[in-house]
C-alpha positions as CSV (number, residue, x, y, z in Angstrom):
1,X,31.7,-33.5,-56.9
2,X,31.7,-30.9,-59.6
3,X,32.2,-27.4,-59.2
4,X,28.7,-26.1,-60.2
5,X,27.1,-27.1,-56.8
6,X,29.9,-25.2,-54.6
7,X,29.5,-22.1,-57.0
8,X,26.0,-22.5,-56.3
9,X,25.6,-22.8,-52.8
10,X,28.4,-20.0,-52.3
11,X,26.5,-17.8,-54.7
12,X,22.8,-18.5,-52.3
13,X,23.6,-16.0,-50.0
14,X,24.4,-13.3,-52.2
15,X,21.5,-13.5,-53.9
16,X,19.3,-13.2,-50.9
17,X,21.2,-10.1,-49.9
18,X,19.7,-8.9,-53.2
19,X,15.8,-9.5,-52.0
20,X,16.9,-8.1,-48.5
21,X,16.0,-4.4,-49.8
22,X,15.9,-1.6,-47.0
23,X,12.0,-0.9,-47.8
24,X,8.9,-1.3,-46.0
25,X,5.6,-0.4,-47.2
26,X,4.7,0.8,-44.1
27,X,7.0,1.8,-40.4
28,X,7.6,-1.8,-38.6
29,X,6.2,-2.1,-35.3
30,X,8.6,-1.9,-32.2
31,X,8.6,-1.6,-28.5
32,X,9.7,0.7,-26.0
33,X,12.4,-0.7,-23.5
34,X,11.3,-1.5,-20.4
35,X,10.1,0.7,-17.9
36,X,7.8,0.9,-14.8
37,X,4.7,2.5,-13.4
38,X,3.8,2.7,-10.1
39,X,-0.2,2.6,-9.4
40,X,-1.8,5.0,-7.3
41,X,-4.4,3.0,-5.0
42,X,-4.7,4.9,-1.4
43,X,-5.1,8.2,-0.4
44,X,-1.4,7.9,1.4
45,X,0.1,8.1,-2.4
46,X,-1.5,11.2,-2.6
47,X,0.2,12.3,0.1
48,X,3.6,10.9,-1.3
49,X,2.9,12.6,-4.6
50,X,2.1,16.5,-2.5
51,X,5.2,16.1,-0.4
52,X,7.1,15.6,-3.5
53,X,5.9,18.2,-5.5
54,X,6.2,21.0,-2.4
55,X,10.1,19.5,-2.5
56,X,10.4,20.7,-5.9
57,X,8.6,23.6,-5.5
58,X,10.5,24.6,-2.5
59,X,13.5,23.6,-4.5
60,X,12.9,25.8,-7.5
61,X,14.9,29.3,-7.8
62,X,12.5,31.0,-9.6
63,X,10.0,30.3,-6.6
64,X,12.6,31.4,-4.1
65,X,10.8,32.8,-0.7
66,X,7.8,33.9,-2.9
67,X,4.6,33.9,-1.2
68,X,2.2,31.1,-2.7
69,X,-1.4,30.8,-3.6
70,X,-3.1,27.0,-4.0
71,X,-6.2,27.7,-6.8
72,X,-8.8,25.2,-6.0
73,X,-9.4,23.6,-9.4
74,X,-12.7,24.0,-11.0
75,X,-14.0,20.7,-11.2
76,X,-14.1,19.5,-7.3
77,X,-13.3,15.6,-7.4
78,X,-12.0,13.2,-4.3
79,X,-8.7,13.7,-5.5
80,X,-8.5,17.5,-6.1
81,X,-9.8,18.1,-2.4
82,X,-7.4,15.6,-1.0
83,X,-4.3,16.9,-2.9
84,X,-4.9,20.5,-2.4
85,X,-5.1,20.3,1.3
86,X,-2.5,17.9,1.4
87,X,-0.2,19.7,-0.9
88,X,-1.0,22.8,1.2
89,X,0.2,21.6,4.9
90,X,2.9,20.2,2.5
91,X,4.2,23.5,1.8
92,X,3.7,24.9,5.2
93,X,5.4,22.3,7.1
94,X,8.1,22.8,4.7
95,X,8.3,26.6,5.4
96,X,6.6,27.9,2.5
97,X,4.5,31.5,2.7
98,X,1.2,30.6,1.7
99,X,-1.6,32.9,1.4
100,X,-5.3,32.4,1.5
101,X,-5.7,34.6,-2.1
102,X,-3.7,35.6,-4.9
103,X,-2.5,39.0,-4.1
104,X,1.0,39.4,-4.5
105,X,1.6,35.5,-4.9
106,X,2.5,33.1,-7.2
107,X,-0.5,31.0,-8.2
108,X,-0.3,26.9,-7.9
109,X,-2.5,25.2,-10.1
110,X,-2.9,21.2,-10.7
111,X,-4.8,19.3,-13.2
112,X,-5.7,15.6,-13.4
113,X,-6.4,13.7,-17.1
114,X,-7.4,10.4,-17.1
115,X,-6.6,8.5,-20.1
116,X,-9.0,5.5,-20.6
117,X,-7.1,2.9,-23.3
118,X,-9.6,0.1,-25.2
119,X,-7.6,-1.1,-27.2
120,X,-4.4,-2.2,-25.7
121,X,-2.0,-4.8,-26.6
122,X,-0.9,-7.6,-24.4
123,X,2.0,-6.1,-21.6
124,X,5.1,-8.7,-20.8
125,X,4.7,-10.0,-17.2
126,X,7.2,-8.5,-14.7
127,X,10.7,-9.4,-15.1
128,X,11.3,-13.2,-13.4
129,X,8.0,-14.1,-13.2
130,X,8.1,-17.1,-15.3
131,X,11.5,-18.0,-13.9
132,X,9.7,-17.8,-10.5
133,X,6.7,-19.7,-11.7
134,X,8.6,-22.4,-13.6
135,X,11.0,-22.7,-10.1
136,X,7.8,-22.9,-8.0
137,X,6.4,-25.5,-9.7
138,X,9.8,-27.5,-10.1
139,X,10.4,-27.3,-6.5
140,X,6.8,-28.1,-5.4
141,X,7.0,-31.3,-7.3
142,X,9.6,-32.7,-5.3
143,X,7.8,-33.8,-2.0
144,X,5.3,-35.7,-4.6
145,X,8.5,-38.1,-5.0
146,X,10.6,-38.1,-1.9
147,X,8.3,-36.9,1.0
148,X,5.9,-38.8,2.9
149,X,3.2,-36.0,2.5
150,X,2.4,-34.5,-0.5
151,X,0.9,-31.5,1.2
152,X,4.4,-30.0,1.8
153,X,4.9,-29.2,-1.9
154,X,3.0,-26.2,-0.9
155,X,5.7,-24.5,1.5
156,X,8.5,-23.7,-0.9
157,X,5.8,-22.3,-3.9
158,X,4.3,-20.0,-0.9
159,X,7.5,-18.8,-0.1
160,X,8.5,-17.5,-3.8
161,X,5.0,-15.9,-3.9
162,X,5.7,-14.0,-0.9
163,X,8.9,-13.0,-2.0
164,X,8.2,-11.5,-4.9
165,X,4.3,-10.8,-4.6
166,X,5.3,-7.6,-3.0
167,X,6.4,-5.7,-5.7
168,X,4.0,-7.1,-8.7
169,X,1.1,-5.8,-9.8
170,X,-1.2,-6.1,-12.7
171,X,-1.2,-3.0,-15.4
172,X,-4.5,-0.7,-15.9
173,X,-6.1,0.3,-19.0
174,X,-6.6,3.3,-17.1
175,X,-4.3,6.1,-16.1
176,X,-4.0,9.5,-14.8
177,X,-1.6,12.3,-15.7
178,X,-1.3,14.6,-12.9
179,X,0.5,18.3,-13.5
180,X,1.2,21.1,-10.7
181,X,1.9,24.2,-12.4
182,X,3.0,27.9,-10.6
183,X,2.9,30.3,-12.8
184,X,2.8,35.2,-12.0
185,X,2.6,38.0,-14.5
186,X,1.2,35.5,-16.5
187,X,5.1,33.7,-16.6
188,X,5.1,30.3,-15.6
189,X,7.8,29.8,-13.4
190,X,7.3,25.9,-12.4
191,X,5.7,22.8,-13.8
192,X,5.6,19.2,-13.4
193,X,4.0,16.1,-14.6
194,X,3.0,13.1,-13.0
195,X,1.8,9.6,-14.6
196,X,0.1,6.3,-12.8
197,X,-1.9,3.6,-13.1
198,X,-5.2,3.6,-11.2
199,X,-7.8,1.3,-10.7
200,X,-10.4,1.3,-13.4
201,X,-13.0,1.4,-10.8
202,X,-11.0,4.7,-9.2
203,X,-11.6,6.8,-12.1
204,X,-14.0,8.9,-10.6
205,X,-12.1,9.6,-7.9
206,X,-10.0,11.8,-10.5
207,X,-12.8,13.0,-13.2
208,X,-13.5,11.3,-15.9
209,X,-11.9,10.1,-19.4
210,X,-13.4,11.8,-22.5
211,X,-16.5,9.9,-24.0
212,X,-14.6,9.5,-27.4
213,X,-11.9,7.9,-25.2
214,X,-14.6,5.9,-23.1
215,X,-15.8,4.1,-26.5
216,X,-19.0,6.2,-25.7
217,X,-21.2,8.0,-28.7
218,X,-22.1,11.6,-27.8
219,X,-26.0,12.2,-28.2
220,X,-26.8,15.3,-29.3
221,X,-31.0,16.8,-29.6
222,X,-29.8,18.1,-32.7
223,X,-30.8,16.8,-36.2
């Protein structure tokens, strides 16, 4: 064989490095690594999220024995009724000073967002769910040719769907973003944010999205 083909086929891949350019027309699309959520559902992770938050609070120099003062927010929802009385007997039970109005007290505020998405992109399913699922089905295949009765091939693909069921859920396009702020002398002295999934059918329980975020038109009397 003649050296002309080895020259060429050495020379291949340096000349691709020549088209592999470091340009883009426009920024390449990427993900995030993966994280979780946790999706707020019952009035009991309300409670989880005020008991947390009067923690912190409580925790907090800058708060330090100061005498506290919960604002009721201005738009009354299900949510901002239940977390302001819960977030209240949080801080009591805790051994915070709270007072029924803002004289000579640091005020705590909370507000809720929700953010409606429409236009989301498929979401991975949870880590070892297809293993699971591709083990379940292998498994429940193999009463169909050594047991008597097919009907057992159930027993083992229950058993991985209770073990793992548990902690799996399905994502929302619908979440909330929930800060409690503390702020005197116009100084804000604490804040904190909060995100979770909730129920699409929930949302009202928190206030509603925007109607540019709902996919809604706004209509307006004027011409």
């Amino acid at each position: 064989m003649s050296l002309k083909p080895w020259v060429l086929l050495c020379g291949l891949p340096l000349l691709s490095g020549c088209f592999g350019v470091n340009t883009s027309q426009a920024p390449l699309a990427t993900t995030y690594p993966a994280t979780t959520q946790q999706r707020m559902q019952a009035a009991y992770h309300w409670e989880v999220l005020a008991r947390h938050e009067a923690k912190a609070i409580m925790a907090d120099r800058r708060l330090d024995r100061r005498a506290l003062y919960i604002r009721p927010p201005e738009t009354a929802t299900a949510f901002s009724r239940g977390f302001g009385s819960l977030l209240t007997s949080e801080l009591v039970k805790q051994g915070a000073t709270v007072r029924t109005s803002d004289l000579g007290a640091a005020t705590v505020t909370f507000d809720v967002q929700v953010v409606a998405h429409r236009d989301r992109q498929p979401i991975r399913p949870p880590q070892g769910a297809l293993t699971a699922l591709a083990a379940g089905i292998a498994v429940a295949t193999i009463p169909f040719n050594h047991w008597s009765e097919p009907s057992l091939a159930l027993i083992p693909a229950a058993g991985l769907v209770d073990l793992f069921s548990g902690s799996w859920t399905s994502e929302s396009d619908e979440e909330v973003i929930i800060t409690v702020q503390a702020d005197e002398y116009q100084t804000l002295l604490y804040s904190s944010s909060n995100l979770y999934y909730i129920n699409p059918g929930d949302s009202g329980q928190y206030g509603r999205a925007p109607a540019a975020e709902q996919g809604q038109l706004k209509v307006s009397s004027q011409w």
